[in-house]
VOPAGU-2260 file (C-alpha; in pm, 1 decimal, decimal comma):
REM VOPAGU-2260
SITE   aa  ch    i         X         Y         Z
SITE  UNK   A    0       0,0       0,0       0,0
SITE  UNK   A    1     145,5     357,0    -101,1
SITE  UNK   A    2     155,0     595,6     169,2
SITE  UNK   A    3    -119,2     848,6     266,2
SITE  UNK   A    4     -51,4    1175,7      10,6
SITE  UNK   A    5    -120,3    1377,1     328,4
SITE  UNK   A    6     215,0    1288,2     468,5
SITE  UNK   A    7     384,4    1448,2     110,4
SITE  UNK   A    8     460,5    1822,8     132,7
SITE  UNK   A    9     251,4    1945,3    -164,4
SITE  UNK   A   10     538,0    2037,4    -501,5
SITE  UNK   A   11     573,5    2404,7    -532,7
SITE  UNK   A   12     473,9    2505,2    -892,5
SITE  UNK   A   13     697,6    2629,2   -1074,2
SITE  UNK   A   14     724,3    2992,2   -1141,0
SITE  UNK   A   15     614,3    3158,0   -1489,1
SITE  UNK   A   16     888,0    3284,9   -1730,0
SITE  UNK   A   17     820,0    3652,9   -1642,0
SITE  UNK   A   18     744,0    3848,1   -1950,2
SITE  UNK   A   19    1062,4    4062,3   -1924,4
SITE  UNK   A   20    1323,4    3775,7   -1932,7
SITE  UNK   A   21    1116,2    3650,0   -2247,7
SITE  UNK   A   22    1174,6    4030,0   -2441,7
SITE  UNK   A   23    1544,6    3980,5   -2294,4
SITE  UNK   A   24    1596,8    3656,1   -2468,5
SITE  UNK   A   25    1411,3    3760,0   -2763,9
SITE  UNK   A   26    1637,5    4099,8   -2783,5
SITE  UNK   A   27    1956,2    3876,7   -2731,7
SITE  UNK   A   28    1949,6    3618,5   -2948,4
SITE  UNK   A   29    1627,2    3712,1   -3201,3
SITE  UNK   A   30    1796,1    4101,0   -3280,8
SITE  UNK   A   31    2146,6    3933,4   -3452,7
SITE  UNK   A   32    1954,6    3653,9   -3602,5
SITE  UNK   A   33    1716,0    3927,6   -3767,3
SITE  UNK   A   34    2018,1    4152,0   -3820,8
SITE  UNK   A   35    2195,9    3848,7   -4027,9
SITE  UNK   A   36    1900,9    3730,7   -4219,4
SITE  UNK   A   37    1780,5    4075,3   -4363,6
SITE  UNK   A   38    2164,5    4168,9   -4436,3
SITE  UNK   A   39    2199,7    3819,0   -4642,2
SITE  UNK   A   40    1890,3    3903,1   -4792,0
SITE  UNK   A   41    1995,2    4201,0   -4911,4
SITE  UNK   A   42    2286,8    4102,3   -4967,8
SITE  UNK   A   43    2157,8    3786,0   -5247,0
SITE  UNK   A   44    1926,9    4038,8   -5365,7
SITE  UNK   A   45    1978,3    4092,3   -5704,4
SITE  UNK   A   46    2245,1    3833,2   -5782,6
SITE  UNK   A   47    2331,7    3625,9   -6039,4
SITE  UNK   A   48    2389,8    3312,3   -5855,9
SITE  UNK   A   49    2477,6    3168,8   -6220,0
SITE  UNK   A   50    2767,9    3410,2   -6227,1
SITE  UNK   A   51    2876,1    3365,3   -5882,1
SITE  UNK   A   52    2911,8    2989,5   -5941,5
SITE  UNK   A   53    3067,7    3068,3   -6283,0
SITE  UNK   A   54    3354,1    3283,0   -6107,9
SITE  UNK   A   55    3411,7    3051,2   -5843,6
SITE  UNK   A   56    3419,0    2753,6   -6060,3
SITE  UNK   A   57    3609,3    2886,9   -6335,6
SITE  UNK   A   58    3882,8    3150,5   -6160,7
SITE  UNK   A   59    3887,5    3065,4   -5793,7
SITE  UNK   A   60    4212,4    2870,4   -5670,8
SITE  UNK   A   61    4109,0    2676,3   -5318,8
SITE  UNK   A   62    4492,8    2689,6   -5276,7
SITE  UNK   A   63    4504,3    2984,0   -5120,4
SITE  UNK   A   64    4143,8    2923,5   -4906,3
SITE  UNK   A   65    4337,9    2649,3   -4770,3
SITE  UNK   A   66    4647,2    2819,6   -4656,7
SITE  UNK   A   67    4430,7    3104,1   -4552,1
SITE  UNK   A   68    4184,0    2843,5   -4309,3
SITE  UNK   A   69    4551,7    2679,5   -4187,3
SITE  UNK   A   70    4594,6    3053,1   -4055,1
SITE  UNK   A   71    4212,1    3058,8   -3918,5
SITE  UNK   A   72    4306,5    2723,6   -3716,3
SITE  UNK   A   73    4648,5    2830,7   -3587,8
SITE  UNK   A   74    4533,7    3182,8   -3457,2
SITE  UNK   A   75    4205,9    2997,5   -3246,9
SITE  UNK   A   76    4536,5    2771,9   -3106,9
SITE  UNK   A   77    4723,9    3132,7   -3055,4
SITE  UNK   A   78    4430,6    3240,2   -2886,9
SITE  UNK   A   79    4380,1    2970,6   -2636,8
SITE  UNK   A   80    4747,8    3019,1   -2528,9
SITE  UNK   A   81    4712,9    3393,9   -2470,1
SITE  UNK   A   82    4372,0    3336,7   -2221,8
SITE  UNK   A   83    4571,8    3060,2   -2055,2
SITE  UNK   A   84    4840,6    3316,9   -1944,0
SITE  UNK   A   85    4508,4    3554,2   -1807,2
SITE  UNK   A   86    4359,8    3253,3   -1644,6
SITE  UNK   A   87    4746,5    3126,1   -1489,2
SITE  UNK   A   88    4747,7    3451,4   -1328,0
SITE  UNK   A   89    4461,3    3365,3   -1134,9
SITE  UNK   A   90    4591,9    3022,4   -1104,8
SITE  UNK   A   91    4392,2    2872,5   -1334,0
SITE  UNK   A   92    4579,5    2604,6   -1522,1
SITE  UNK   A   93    4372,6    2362,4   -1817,2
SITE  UNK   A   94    4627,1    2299,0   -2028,6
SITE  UNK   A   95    4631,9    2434,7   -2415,3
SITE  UNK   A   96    4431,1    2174,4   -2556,8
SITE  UNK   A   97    4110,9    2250,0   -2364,5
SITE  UNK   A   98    4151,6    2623,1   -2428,3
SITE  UNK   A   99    4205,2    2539,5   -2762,6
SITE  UNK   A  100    3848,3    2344,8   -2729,3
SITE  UNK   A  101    3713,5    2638,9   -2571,5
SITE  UNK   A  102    3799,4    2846,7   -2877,4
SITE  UNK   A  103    3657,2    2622,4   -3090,4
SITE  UNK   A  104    3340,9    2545,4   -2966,8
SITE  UNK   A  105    3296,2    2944,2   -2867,5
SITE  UNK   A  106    3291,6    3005,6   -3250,8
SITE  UNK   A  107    3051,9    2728,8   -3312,1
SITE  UNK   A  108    2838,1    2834,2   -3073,5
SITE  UNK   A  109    2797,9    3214,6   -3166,0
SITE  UNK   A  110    2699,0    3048,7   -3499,6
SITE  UNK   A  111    2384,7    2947,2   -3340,6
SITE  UNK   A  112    2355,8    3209,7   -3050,0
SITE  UNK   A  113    2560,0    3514,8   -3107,3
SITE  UNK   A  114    2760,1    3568,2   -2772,7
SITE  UNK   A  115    2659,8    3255,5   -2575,0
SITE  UNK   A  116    2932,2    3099,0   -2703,2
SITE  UNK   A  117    3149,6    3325,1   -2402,0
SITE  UNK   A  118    2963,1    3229,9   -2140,0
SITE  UNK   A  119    2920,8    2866,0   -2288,2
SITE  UNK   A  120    3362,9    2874,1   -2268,6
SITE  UNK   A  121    3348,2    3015,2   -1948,6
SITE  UNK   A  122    3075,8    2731,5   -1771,6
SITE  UNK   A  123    3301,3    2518,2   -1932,2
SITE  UNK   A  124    3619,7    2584,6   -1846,4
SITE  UNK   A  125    3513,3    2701,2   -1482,0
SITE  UNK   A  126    3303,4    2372,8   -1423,3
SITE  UNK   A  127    3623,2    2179,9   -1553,5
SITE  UNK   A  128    3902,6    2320,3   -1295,4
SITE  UNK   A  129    3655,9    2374,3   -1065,4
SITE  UNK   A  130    3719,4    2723,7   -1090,3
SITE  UNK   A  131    3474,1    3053,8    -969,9
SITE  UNK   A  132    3251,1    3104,9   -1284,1
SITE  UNK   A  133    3319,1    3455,7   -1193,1
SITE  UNK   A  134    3648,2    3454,7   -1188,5
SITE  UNK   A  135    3665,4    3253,6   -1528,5
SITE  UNK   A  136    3423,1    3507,5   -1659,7
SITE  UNK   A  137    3638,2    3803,0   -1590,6
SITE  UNK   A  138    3951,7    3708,1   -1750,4
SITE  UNK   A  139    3681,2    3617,9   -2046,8
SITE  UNK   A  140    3560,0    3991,7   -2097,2
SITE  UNK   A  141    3961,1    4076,2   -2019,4
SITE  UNK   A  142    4023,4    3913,3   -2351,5
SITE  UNK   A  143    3754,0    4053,6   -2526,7
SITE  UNK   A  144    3823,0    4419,1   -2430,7
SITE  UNK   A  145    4222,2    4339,6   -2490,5
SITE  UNK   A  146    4029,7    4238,8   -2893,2
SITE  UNK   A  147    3840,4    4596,7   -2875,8
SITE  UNK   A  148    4174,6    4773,9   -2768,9
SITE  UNK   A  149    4366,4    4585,3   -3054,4
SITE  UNK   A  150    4067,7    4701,7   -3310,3
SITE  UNK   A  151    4124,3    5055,7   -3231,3
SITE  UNK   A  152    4479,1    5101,7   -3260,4
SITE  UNK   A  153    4469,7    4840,4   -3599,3
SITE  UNK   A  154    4205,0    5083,6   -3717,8
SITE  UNK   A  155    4381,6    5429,7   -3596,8
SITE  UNK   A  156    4709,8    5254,7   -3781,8
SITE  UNK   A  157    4480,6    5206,4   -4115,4
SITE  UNK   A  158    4366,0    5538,5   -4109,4
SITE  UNK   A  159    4677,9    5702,2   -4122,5
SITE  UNK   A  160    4874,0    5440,0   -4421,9
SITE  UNK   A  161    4557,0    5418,9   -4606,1
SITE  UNK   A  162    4464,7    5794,9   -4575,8
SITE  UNK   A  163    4552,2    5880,3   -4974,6
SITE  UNK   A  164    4325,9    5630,2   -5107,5
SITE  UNK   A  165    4024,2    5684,4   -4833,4
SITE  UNK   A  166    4062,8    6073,0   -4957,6
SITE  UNK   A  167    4031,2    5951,2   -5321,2
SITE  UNK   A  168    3786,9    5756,7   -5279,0
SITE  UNK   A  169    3583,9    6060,2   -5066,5
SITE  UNK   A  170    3690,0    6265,8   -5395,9
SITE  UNK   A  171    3474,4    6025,7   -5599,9
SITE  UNK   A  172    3183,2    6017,6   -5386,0
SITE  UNK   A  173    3108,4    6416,8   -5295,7
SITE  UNK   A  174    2743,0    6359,2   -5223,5
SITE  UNK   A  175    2919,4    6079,5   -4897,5
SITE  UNK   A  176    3206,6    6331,6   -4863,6
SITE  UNK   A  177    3002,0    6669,4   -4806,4
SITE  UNK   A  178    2787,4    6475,8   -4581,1
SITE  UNK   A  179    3029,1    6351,1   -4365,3
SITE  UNK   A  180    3209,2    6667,0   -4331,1
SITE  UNK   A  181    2821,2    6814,3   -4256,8
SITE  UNK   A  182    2799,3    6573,5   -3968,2
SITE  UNK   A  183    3144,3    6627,9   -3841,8
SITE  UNK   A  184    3158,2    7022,5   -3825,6
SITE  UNK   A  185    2753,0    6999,5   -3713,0
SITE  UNK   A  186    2713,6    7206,5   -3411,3
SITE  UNK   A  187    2390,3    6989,2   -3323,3
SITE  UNK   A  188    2597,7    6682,1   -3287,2
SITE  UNK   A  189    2834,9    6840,2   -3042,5
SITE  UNK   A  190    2592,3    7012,7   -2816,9
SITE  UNK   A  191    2434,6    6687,2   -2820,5
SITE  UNK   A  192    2726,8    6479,3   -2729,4
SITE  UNK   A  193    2776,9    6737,5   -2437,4
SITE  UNK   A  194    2443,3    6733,9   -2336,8
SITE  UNK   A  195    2420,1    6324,8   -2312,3
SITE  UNK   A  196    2737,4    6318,4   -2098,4
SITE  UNK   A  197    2627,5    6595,4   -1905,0
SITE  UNK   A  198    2286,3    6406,6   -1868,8
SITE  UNK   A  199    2448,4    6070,8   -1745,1
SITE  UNK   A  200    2707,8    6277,1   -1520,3
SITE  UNK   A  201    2379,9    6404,9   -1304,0
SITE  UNK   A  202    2228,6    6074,6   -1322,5
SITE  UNK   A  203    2489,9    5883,2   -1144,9
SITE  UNK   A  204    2558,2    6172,3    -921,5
SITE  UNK   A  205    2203,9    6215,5    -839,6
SITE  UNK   A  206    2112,2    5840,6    -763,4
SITE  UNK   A  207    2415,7    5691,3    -664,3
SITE  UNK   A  208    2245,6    5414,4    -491,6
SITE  UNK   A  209    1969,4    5329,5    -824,7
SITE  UNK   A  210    1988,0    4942,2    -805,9
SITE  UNK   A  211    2020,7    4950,9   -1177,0
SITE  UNK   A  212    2319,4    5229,4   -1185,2
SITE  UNK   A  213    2490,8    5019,2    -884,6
SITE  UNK   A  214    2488,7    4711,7   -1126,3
SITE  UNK   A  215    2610,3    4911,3   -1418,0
SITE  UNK   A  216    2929,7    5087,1   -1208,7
SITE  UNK   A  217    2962,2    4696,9   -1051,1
SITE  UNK   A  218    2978,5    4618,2   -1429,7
SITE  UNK   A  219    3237,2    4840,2   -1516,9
SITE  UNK   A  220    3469,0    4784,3   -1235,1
SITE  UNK   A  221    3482,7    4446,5   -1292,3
SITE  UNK   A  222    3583,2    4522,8   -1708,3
SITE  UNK   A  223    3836,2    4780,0   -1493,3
SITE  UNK   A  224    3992,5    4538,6   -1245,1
SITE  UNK   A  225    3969,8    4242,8   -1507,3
SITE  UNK   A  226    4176,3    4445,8   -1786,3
SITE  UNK   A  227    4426,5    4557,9   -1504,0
SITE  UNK   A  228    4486,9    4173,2   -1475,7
SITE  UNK   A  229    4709,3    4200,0   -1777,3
SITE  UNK   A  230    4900,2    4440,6   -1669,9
SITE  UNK   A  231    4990,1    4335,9   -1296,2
SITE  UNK   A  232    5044,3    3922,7   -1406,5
SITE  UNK   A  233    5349,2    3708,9   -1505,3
SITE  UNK   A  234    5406,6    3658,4   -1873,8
SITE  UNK   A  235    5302,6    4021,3   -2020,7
SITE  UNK   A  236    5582,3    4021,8   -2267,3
SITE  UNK   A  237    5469,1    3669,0   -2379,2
SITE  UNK   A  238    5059,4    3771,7   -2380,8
SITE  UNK   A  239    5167,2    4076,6   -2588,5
SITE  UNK   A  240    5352,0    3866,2   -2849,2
SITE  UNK   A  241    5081,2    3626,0   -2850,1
SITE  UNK   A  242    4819,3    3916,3   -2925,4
SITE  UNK   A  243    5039,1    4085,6   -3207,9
SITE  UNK   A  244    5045,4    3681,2   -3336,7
SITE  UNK   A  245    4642,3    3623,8   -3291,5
SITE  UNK   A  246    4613,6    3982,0   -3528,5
SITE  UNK   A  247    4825,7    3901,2   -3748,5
SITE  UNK   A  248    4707,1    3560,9   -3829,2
SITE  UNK   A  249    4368,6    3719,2   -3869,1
SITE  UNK   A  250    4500,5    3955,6   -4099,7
SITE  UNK   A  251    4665,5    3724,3   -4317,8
SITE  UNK   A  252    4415,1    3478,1   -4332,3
SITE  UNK   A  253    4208,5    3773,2   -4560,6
SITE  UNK   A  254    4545,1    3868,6   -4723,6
SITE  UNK   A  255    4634,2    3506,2   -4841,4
SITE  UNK   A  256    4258,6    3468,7   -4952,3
SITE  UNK   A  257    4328,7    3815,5   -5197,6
SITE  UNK   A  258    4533,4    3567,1   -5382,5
SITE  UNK   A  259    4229,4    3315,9   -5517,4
SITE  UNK   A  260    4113,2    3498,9   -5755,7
SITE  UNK   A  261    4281,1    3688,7   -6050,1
SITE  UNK   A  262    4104,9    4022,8   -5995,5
SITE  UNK   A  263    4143,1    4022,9   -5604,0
SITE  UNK   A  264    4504,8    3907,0   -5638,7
SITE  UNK   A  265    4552,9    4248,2   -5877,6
SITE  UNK   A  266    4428,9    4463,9   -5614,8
SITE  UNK   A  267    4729,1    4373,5   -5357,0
SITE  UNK   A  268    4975,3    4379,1   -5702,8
SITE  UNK   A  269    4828,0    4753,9   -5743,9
SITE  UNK   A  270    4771,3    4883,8   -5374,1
SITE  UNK   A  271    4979,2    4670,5   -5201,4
SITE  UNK   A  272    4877,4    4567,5   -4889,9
SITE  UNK   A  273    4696,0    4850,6   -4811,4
SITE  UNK   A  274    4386,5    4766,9   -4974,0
SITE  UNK   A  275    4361,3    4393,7   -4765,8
SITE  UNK   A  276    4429,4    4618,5   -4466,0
SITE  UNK   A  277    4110,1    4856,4   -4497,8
SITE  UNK   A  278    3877,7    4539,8   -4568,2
SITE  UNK   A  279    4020,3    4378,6   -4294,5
SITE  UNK   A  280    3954,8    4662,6   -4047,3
SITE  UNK   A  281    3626,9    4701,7   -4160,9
SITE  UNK   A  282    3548,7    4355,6   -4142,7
SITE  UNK   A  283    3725,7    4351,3   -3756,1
SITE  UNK   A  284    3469,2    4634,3   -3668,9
SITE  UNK   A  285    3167,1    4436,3   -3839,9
SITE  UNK   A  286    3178,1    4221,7   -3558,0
SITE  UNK   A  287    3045,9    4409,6   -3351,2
SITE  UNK   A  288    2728,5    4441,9   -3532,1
SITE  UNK   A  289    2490,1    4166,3   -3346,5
SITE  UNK   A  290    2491,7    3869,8   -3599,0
SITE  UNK   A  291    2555,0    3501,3   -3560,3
SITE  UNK   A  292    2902,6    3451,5   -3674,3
SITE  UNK   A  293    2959,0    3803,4   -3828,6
SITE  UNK   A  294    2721,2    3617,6   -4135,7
SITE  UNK   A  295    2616,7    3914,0   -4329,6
SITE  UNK   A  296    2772,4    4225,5   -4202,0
SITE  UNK   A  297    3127,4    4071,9   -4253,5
SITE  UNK   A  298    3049,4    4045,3   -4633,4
SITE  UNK   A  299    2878,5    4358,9   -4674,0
SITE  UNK   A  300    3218,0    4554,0   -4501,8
SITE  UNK   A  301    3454,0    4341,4   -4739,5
SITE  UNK   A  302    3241,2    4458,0   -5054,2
SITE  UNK   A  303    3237,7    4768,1   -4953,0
SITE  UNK   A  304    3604,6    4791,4   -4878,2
SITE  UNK   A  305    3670,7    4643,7   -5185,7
SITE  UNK   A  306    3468,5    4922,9   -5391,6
SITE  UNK   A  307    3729,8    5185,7   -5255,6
SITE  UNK   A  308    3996,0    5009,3   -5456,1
SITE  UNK   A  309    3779,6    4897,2   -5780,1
SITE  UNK   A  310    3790,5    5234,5   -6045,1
SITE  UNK   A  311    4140,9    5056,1   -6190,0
SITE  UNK   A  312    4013,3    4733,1   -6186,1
SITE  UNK   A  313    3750,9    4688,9   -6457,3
SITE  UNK   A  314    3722,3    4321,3   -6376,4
SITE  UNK   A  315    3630,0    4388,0   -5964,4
SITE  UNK   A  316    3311,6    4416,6   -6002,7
SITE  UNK   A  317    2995,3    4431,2   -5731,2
SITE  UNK   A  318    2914,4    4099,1   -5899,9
SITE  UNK   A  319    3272,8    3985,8   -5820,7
SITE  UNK   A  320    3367,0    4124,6   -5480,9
SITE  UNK   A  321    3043,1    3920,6   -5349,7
SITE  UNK   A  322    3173,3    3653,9   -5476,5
SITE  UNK   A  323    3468,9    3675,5   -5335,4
SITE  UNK   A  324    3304,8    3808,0   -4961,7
SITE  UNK   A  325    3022,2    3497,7   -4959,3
SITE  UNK   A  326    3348,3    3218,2   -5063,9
SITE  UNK   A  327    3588,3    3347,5   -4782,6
SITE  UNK   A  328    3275,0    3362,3   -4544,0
SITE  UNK   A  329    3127,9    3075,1   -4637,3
SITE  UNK   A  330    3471,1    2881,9   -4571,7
SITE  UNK   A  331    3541,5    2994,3   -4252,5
SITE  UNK   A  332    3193,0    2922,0   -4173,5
SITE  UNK   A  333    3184,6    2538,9   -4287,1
SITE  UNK   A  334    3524,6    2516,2   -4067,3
SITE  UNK   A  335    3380,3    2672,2   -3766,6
SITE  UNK   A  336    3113,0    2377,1   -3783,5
SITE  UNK   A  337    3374,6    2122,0   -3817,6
SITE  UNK   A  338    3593,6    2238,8   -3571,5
SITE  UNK   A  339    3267,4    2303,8   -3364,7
SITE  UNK   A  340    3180,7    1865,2   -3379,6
SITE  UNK   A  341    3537,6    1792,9   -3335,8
SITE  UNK   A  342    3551,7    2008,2   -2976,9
SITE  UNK   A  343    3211,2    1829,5   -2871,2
SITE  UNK   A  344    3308,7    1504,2   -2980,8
SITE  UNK   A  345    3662,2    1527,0   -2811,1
SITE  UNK   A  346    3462,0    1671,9   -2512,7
SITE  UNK   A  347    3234,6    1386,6   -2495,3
SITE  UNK   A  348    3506,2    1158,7   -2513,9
SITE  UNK   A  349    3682,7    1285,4   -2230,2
SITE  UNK   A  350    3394,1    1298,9   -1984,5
SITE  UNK   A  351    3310,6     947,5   -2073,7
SITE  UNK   A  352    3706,3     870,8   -1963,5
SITE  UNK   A  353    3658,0    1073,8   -1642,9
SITE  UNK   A  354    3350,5     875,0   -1585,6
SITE  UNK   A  355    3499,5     516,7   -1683,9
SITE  UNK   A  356    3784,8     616,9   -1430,9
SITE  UNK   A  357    3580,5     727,4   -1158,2
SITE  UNK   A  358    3411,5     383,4   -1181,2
SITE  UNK   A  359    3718,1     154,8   -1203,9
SITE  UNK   A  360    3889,3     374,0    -866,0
């Protein structure tokens, strides 16, 4: 005979999703997958996918996109290493080849969910060393604001070597020119800047103790104290080299991938490497448009950055610099998924050992 149900303490039922965390998910993960689909959309629209095969299959030599995805695998290895020097000086030690997982399945994950796959390296490196998520976290966002810092000084650098041919291209385009300089010598935008600092100066000043301002200055003293990291731990000189490595694999996985095609490969024999420079900057700061993967915006900066370097080139046109953008995308893509089963199979693997020993001891 069961027991009398009177002697159970009824099950608390469970609480309702509220509303807001629903609009948060949907603003987090719905936004970059809207953001990617309309870009690709307009992005196809319009395009002769008969010519697009036609270039690819007729003047495109997979060489190169090999060499240049070689590059892609070595800088995710380069970038493992440099977090494992963050994460030693908090004496955090997994070893290279689980960072190196960590990079790899990160990638693969933003493919699906643009910026879980942080927090999914994080959980997973912090559940396997047993390590504060925390703690794991903050040398995570430490690396990614060490990436923004690199961005800006690549892009600074740009500006100034490529500064002729940005002018030239301004000269060509007066309409973009004119209103640029419009929006630059604008007194509205100024008085407007002023006014939204001044704004958020009184705010914080005013409410010092707003729940929502607390978390926000809790926010940015942990980016503060996780950046100093870098700067107080062992191994700087070796984290620096290892950043100026990471970049420059980056870089010259788009500069080797110039070389594919005939057109693309006269570009760098005309500008030199400037040209691979500026659509490699602008395809560093299309990142940081919300999208899974940088799928869309990525392509869109490379066309564009091509166009700037295009009035000597009869043969680079729109037609072919999508081309070339979707390939090189689409490549790195279709890696990022196989490097994405290979970290969860290997992951698998070894938490079916762990288990199998925990069972024999």
């Amino acid at each position: 005979m069961s027991s009398d149900s009177s002697t159970h303490s009824p099950v608390p039922a469970q609480k309702p999703r509220s509303s807001g965390g629903i609009w948060q998910l949907l603003l987090k993960y719905g936004v970059p997958l809207l953001v990617s689909i309309g870009l690709c959309y307009l992005l196809f629209t319009g395009v002769d996918f008969g010519e697009m095969a036609r270039i690819i299959r007729t003047e495109c030599n997979f060489t190169w996109i090999a060499i240049a995805l070689v590059c892609a695998v070595i800088s995710h290895v380069i970038r493992g290493a440099r977090w494992g020097i963050q994460l030693a000086a908090l004496g955090i030690r997994p070893g290279l080849f689980p960072l190196t997982l960590s990079i790899f399945g990160t990638y693969a994950v933003n493919l699906v969910l643009p910026r879980l796959g942080e927090l999914w390296r994080t959980g997973w490196i912090s559940q396997r060393q047993k390590a504060p998520f925390t703690t794991v976290f903050g040398s995570m966002v430490a690396d990614r604001l060490a990436d923004t810092v690199t961005v800006l000084i690549i892009t600074g650098l740009t500006f100034i070597i490529a500064h002729r041919q940005l002018l030239d291209y301004l000269s060509q385009n007066t309409a973009m020119y004119e209103r640029l300089i419009a929006l630059a010598t604008s007194p509205w935008l100024w008085a407007g800047v002023i006014a939204a600092v001044a704004v958020v100066a009184f705010i914080f000043i005013r409410y010092p103790r707003n729940p929502l301002l607390v978390k926000i200055k809790g926010f940015c003293k942990g980016l503060w104290e996780g950046f100093a990291v870098i700067a107080r731990m062992e191994g700087k000189g070796k984290w620096l080299l290892l950043t100026v490595l990471l970049w420059g694999c980056y870089f010259f996985q788009l500069y080797l991938a110039f070389f594919a095609f005939p057109a693309t490969t006269e570009v760098v024999e005309r500008y030199g490497i400037v040209a691979p420079l500026v659509c490699f900057v602008l395809s560093s700061i299309s990142m940081g448009v919300p999208s899974n993967g940088g799928i869309g915006p990525w392509q869109w900066a490379v066309i564009f950055g091509l166009s700037m370097f295009a009035r000597d080139i009869p043969a680079m046109t729109e037609s072919y610099a999508t081309t070339f953008a979707n390939l090189v995308m689409g490549c790195q893509t279709l890696l990022l998924i196989l490097l994405g089963i290979f970290t969860f199979v290997c992951i698998a693997i070894m938490k079916r050992r762990g288990a199998d020993s925990k069972e024999a001891s």
